[in-house]
Short mmCIF file of the C-alpha atoms (twelve columns), coordinates in Angstrom:
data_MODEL
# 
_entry.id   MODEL 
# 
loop_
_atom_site.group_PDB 
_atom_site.id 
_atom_site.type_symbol 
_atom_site.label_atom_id 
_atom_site.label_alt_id 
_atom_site.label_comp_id 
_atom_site.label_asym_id 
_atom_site.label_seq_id 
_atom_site.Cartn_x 
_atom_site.Cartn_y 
_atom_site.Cartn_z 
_atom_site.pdbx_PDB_model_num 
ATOM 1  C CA . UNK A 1  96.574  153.385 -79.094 1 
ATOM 2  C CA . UNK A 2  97.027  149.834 -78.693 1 
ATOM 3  C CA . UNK A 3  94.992  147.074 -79.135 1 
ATOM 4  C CA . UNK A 4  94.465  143.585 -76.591 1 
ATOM 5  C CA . UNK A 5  92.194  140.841 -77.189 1 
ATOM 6  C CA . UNK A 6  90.082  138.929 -74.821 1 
ATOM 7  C CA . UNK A 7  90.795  135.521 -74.093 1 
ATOM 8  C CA . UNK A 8  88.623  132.748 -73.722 1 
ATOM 9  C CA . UNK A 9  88.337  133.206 -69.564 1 
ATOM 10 C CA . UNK A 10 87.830  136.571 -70.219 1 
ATOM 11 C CA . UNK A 11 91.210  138.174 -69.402 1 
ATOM 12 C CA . UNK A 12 93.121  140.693 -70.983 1 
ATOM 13 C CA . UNK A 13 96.872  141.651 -70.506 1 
ATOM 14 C CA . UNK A 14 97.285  145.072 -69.908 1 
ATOM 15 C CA . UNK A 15 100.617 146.075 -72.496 1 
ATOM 16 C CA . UNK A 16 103.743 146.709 -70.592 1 
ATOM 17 C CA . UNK A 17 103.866 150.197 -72.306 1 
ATOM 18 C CA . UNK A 18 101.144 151.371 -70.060 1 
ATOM 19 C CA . UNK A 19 102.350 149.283 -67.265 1 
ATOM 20 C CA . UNK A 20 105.262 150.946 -67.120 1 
ATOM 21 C CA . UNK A 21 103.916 154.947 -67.494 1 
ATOM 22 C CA . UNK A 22 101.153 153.898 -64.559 1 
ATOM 23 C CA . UNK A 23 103.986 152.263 -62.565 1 
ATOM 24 C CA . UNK A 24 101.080 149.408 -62.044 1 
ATOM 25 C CA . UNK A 25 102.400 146.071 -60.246 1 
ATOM 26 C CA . UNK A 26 101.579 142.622 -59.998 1 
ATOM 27 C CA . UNK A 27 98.439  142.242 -57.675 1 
ATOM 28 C CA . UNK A 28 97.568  145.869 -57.427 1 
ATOM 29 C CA . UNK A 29 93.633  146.316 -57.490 1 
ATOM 30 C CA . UNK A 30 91.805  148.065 -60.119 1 
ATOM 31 C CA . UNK A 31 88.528  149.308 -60.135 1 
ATOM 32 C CA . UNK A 32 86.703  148.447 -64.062 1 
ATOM 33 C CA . UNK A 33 84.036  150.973 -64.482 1 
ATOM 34 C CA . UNK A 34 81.994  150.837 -67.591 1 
ATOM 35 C CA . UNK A 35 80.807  154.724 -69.245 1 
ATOM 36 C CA . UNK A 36 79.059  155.358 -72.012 1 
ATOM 37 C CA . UNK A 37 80.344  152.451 -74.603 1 
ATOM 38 C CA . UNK A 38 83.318  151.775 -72.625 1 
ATOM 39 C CA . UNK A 39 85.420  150.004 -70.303 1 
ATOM 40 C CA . UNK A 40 87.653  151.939 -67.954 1 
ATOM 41 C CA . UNK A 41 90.487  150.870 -65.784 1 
ATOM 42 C CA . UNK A 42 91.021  153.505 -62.466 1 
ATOM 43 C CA . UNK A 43 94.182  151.817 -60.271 1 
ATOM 44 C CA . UNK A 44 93.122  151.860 -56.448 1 
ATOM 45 C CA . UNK A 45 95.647  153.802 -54.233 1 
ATOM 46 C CA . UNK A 46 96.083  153.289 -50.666 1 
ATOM 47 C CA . UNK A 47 94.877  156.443 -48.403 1 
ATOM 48 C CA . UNK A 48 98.478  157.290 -47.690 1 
ATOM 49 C CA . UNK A 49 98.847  157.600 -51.523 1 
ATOM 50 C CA . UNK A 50 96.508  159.793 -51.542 1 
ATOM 51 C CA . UNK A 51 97.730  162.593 -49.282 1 
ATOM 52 C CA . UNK A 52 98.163  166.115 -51.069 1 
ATOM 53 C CA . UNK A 53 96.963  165.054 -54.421 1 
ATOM 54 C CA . UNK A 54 94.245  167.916 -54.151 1 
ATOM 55 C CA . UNK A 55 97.174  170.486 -53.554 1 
ATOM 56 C CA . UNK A 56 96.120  173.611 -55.254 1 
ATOM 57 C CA . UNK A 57 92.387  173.426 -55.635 1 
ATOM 58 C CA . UNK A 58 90.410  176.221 -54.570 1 
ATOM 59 C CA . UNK A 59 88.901  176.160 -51.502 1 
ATOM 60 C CA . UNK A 60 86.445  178.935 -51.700 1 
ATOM 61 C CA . UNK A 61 82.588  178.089 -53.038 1 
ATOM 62 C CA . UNK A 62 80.021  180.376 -53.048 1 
ATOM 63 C CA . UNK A 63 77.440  179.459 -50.611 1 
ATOM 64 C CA . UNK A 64 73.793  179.512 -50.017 1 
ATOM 65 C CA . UNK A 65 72.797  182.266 -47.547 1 
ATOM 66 C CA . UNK A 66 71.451  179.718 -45.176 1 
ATOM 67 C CA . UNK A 67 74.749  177.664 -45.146 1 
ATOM 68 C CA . UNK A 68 76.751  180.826 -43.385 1 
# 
């Protein structure tokens, strides 16, 4: 784990470590959610990104007999 610290406007630089495995660039959008006691980081992908990344999920749910 490693450790940043806030500076005075409130900005922290993400270390190039994790830069690098998340293959995050300069500008790229990221949406900060905050759970429980914590502050997360979730990179925004464009739609075309996005295509296939359910791949492999099952599609079959048991339904309600009214939603036949």
């Amino acid at each position: 784990m490693q450790e940043v610290k806030i500076s005075p406007k409130y900005q922290v630089v993400i270390p190039l470590e994790v830069r690098e495995s998340m293959e995050l660039k300069p500008g790229q959008k990221l949406h900060v959610i905050r759970f429980a006691n914590r502050i997360e980081m979730i990179p925004v992908k464009e739609i075309k990104e996005m295509r296939g990344f359910l791949k492999g999920i099952p599609t079959r749910v048991a339904r309600e007999r009214d939603r036949y």
